[in-house]
C-alpha positions, 0 to 999 in steps of 0.5 A: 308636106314632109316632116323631118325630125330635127336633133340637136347634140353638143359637146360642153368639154373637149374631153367629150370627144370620142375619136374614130379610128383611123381610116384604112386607106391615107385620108389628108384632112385639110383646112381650105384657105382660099376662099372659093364659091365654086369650090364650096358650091361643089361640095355642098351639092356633092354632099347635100344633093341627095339629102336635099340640102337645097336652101345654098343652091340658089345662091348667087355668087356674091352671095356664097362670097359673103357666107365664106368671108365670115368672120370665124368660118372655116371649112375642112375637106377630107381627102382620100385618093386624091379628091375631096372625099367630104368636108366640115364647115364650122362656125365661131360665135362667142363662146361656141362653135356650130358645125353648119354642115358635115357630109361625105360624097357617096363614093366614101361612105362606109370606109371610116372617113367620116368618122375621122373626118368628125373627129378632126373637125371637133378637135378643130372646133375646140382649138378654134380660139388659137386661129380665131384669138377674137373668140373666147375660150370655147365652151360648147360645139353643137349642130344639128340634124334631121331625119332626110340626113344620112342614115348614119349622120345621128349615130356617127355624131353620138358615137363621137360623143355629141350628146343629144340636148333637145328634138322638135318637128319640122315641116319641109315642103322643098323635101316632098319628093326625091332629093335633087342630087348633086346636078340635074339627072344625078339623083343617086338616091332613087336609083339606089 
């Protein structure tokens, strides 16, 4: 059985907030307004596939419908040439903000979109009220990340100015062997 280490950061101020510089190339980071099973699926394989983010998979459509018509849930996609090149879905409760999940497809890593894409998302974290006038003011944007993530998920984070608050072991059968990739036969990660 796999181990993974779990780390939690937040933010307790949006003064917290480092930004990345911008990217090189044009990146429209976008709020998705309709809601989409088949769009959220695909991002959350295309990201996930290789980090094993399995848990949604199996998911059934009516399923994917009631995450993404939550009350206070909002997904942001980065675009770079045309296509969704990574995304941040965000959860509101009370006073917080959770970033649930925040990755890029492997086509866009190390061309500085995720850090600009992070850094949009936490700004859109600590403005979550002006959207969501249910919530209170926003005191704390947090998440959590483990060691199967990407190998610069925790430095990107850190590098924002997520501060990490607390670390715990986590035993993960449905990681024993190689992710599963974005679709049955993609797993880019063994072959890399």
């Amino acid at each position: 059985m796999t181990t993974s280490t779990l780390t939690y950061l937040e933010q307790t101020s949006p003064a917290d907030l480092r930004p990345a510089k911008e990217p090189q190339e044009p990146v429209d980071v976008r709020r998705v307004e309709e809601v989409s099973p088949e769009f959220a699926r695909f991002l959350y394989a295309s990201v996930g596939g290789d980090w094993h983010w399995t848990e949604k998979l199996t998911w059934t459509w009516d399923r994917w419908i009631e995450h993404l018509t939550r009350p206070a849930f909002e997904t942001w996609v980065a675009y770079a040439g045309g296509v969704p090149a990574g995304y941040i879905a965000l959860k509101g409760e009370g006073s917080e903000i959770e970033v649930e999940n925040f990755g890029l497809l492997p086509g866009f890593f190390g061309r500085g979109i995720g850090g600009h894409l992070l850094t949009v998302g936490l700004q859109q974290a600590w403005s979550f009220p002006a959207r969501h006038p249910e919530l209170s003011e926003v005191t704390r944007v947090w998440l959590h990340t483990n060691t199967l993530d990407g190998p610069n998920a925790l430095a990107n984070y850190k590098a924002r100015g997520m501060r990490p608050y607390k670390t715990e072991q986590e035993e993960r059968p449905d990681a024993d062997g190689p992710p599963p990739g974005p679709w049955p036969g993609a797993n880019r990660s063994a072959a890399r």
